[in-house]
N, C-alpha and C positions, 0 to 999 in steps of 0.2 A: 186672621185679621188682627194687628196690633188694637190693642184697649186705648179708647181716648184719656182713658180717669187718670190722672194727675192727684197724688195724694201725699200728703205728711203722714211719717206712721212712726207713733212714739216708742221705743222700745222699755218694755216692761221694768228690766233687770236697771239700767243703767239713768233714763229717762232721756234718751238721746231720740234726736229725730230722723228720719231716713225719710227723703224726698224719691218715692216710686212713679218715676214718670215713660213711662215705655212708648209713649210716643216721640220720644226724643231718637228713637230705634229708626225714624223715617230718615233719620240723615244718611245723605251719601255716604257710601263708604270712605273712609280716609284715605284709601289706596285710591280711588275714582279724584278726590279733589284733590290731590297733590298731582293726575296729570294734568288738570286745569289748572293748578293753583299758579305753580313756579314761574309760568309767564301769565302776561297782562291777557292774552288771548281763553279767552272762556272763564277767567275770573270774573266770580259773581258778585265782586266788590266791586269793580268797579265802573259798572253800570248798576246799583241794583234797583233800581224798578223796572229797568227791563229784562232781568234778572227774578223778577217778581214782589219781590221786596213792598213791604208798606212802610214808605217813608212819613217819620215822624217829623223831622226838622232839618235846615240846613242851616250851618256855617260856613261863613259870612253871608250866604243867600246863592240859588240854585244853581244858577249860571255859573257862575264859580269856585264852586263850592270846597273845601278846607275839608271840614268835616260831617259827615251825615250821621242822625241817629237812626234807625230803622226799627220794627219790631222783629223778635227773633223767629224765624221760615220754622224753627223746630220747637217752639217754648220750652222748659222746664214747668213752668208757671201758665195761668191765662186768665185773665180779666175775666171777672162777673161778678156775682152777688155774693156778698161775704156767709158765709157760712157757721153757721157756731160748729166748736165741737160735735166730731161725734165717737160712737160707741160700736166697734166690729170685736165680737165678744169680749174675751177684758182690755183689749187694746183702743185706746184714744186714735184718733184721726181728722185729719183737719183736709179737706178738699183746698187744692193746691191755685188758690186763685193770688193773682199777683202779676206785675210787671215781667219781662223779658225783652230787654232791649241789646242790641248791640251799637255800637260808639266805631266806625268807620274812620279812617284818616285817608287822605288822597293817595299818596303817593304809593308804590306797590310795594317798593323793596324796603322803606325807609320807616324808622321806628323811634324809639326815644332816645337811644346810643345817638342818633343820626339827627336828632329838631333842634331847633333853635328855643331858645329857652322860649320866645313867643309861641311858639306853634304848640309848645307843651303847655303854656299859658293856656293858652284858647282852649286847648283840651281838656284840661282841667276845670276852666270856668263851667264847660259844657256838663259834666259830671256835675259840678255844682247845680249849675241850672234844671237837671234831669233830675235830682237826688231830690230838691225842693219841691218840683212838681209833683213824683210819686210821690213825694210823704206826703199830699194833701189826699189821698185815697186810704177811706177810711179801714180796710181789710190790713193795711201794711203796716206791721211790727216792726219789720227790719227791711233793710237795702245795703246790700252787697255789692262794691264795685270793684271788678276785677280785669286782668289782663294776664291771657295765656299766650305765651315766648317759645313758639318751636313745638313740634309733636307730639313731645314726652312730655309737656307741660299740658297737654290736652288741646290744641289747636289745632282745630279741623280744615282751616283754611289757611291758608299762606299769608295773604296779604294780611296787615297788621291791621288787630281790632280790639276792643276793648269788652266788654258785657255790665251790663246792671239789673238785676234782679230781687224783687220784692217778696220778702213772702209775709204769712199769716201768725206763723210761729217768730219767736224767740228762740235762735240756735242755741245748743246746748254749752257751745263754746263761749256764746256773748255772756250769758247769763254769768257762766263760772268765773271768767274775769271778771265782768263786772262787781259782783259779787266780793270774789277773793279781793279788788283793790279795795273795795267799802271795811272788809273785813280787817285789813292788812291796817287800813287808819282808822279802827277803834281799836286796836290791840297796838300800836305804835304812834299814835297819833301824825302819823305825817303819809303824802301821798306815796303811794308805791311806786309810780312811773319816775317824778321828780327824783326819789331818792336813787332809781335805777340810771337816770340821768347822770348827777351829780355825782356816782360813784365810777360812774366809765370814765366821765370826766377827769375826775383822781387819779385812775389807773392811769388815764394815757396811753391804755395799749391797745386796745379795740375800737376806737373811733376812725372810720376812715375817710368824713367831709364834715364839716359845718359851717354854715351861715350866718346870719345878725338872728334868723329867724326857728334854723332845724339843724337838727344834726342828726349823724349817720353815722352806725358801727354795728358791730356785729358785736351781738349780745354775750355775753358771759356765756349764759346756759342758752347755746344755740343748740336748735334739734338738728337740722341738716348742716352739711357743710356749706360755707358762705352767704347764710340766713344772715340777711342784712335789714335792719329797723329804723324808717325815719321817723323820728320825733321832731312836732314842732317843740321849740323851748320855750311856748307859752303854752302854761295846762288848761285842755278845752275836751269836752268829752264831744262836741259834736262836730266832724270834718266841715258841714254845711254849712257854719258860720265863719271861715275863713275870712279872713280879709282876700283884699285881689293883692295888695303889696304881700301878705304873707302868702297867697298864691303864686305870686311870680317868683319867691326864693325857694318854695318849693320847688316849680317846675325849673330853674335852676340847678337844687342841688340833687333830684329825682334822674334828669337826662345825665348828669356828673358819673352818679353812682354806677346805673346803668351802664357807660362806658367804660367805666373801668372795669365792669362786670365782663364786657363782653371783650376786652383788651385782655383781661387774666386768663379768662378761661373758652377764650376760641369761641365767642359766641355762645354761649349754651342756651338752652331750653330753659325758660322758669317761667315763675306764676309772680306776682304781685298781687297786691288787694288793701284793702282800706278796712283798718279795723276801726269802727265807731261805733258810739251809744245808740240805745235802739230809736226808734222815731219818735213815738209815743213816751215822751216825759214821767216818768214815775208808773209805767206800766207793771202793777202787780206789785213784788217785792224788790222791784228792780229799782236802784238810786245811782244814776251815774255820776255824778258830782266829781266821784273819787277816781273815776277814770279819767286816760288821757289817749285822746284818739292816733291812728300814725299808722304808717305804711307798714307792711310785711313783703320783703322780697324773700321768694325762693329758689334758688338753682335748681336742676334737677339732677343730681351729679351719682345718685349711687339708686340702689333700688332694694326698699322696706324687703326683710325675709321675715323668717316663722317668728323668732323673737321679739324684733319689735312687734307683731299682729297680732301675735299672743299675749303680751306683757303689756302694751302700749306705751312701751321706752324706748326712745329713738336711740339711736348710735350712731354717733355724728366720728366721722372717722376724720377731720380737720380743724384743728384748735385753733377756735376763734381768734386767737392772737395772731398764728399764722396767715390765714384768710384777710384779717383786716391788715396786716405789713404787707402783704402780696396787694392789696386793690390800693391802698398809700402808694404804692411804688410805680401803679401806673400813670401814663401821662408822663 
C-alpha cells in the first residue's frame, strides 16, 4: 500500500528541502495517458467532473467555460491544519499541507504559441486571482506557478495545463536569491535585477523581445541552452500586484517568446514558472524589497550527466548570444 504522509524533509548538510510525497505514485502511468491524451476522446481535461475532478471555478462561467481551475486528483500538497515544525531524529520536517491546483484552458491542442494575447490575458488574471486567494491561508509561505510543455518537461497529460502549489516551507532557492539580491545592494548599493537589466540592454546581444512594460532575453550566464527571462521593467518583488495593463503586455510578450520558441526549435518540451517573493512579508530573515519578480522559461534540450549532479554546474552547450539571434530571427 502507498503511504498517505506527504512531508517536507530538510537536508542536514546543505539546508535544502525535499518534498516526499509518494502518493503522487497513484498517477496513471504516462504511457496509459498519452493513449487517452493525444485525442479529445478519454481526455480527462476535458470534461473533468465527469472525469472526477473537484472543480474550484470557472471562467467566464460554466456553460461556457475558457478556463477551469480544479483541485489536483494526485496532490503534492493537502489542505489542513498547519503544523509546526517537527523533529524525525536530527532532521526537521514539516507535514506537507498546502494548495494543489491545476489551471485547465479549453482548447485541446492549443497553448500559448497559439492564444490570442486576450486569452493569455484571462489566464493570467486567473493566476493572479488564485495566487491572492491562497495567500490568504495562513500554513502558506510560498506559491509556485508553473507550466509543464511536452513530456520531458514533466507533463503527464496532453492537453495543455498549467499548476499552482502552496507550501509551508521557504524553498531553499527563494531564500538564496532573495537573500543574494539584499546582499548584492548593501555591498554595491544598487538593485541586482535592474542593473542585470540595464546591462543586457547595453550589450544588445541577448535581448530577444521588449515592450513599454517587460523584456526578454536570454541571460548572460544561462544554465540551460535557450533559458529565456521576462522581466517586467518596473522593480516589484511581488507577481500578485500586477497591474491588468502591465498584465496584458505581459501576456503579449509571454505568447511572442513562446513562439519563437517553438518556431526555432520544432516545438520542444519546457517548463516555465514565476519567480516571486514569498507570501508572508518579512517572513524570518527574509527582506524582498531588493528582489524583482519575473518569468523563467526552460527548454528541455539536453539531459544533466554525472558532472553537473555532482558538481551542481550546469553546461549549457548554446551561447546565449546565439540562442537569442536565432529566436530575433523568428517570425
Amino acid at each position: 500500500m502507498i503511504s498517505e504522509v506527504n512531508e517536507f524533509r530538510r537536508n542536514l548538510v546543505s539546508g535544502d528541502w525535499v518534498l516526499v510525497a509518494p502518493g503522487r505514485r497513484k498517477k496513471a502511468p504516462q504511457k496509459e495517458y498519452e493513449k487517452l491524451s493525444f485525442s479529445k476522446e478519454g481526455c480527462p481535461f476535458e470534461n473533468p467532473e465527469s472525469s472526477g475532478n473537484e472543480v474550484i471555478s470557472y471562467f467566464p462561467h460554466k456553460d461556457n467555460w475558457e478556463i477551469i481551475v480544479m483541485k489536483n486528483k494526485y496532490p503534492a500538497v493537502h489542505g489542513g491544519v498547519c503544523g509546526p515544525m517537527k523533529n524525525v531524529g536530527p532532521f526537521e520536517i514539516f507535514d506537507a499541507d498546502g494548495f494543489h491546483e491545476i489551471v485547465i484552458t479549453r482548447d485541446h491542442d492549443k497553448s500559448f504559441p497559439d492564444f490570442t494575447t486576450e486569452k493569455t490575458f484571462n489566464l493570467l488574471s486567473v493566476y493572479r486571482e488564485r495566487y491572492k486567494e491562497i495567500a490568504k491561508d495562513e500554513c502558506g509561505q510560498y506559491i509556485s506557478i508553473f507550466h509543464n510543455h511536452g513530456k520531458e518537461a514533466g507533463a503527464s497529460i496532453y492537453h495543455p495545463h498549467s499548476q499552482i502549489i502552496s507550501t509551508p516551507i521557504l524553498p531553499s532557492d527563494v531564500m538564496k536569491n532573495i537573500n543574494g539580491a539584499e546582499d548584492f545592494y548593501n555591498k554595491y548599493n544598487k538593485k541586482v535585477h535592474n542593473l542585470i537589466i540595464e546591462w543586457e540592454v547595453g550589450e544588445n546581444k541577448r535581448i530577444v523581445e521588449e515592450n513599454n512594460s517587460f523584456i526578454a532575453f536570454c541571460p548572460f550566464v544561462s544554465k540551460k541552452p535557450y533559458e529565456i527571462r521576462i522581466f517586467p521593467k518596473k522593480q516589484s518583488p511581488h507577481f500578485e500586484e500586477i497591474t491588468d495593463d502591465e498584465l496584458n503586455s505581459l501576456a503579449q510578450i509571454l505568447n511572442s517568446v513562446l513562439l519563437r520558441l517553438k518556431m526555432a526549435l520544432n516545438d520542444p518540451p519546457f517548463n516555465f514558472f514565476i519567480h516571486t517573493a514569498p507570501v508572508k512579508r518579512g517572513t524570518g530573515s527574509i527582506n524582498p524589497d531588493y528582489y524583482h519578480w519575473h518569468i523563467e522559461i526552460i527548454p528541455h534540450l539536453k539531459i544533466d550527466a554525472g558532472f553537473e549532479m555532482g558538481t551542481g554546474i550546469e553546461v549549457n552547450i548554446v551561447d546565449p548570444d546565439e540562442a537569442a539571434e536565432n529566436l530575433r530571427n523568428q517570425k
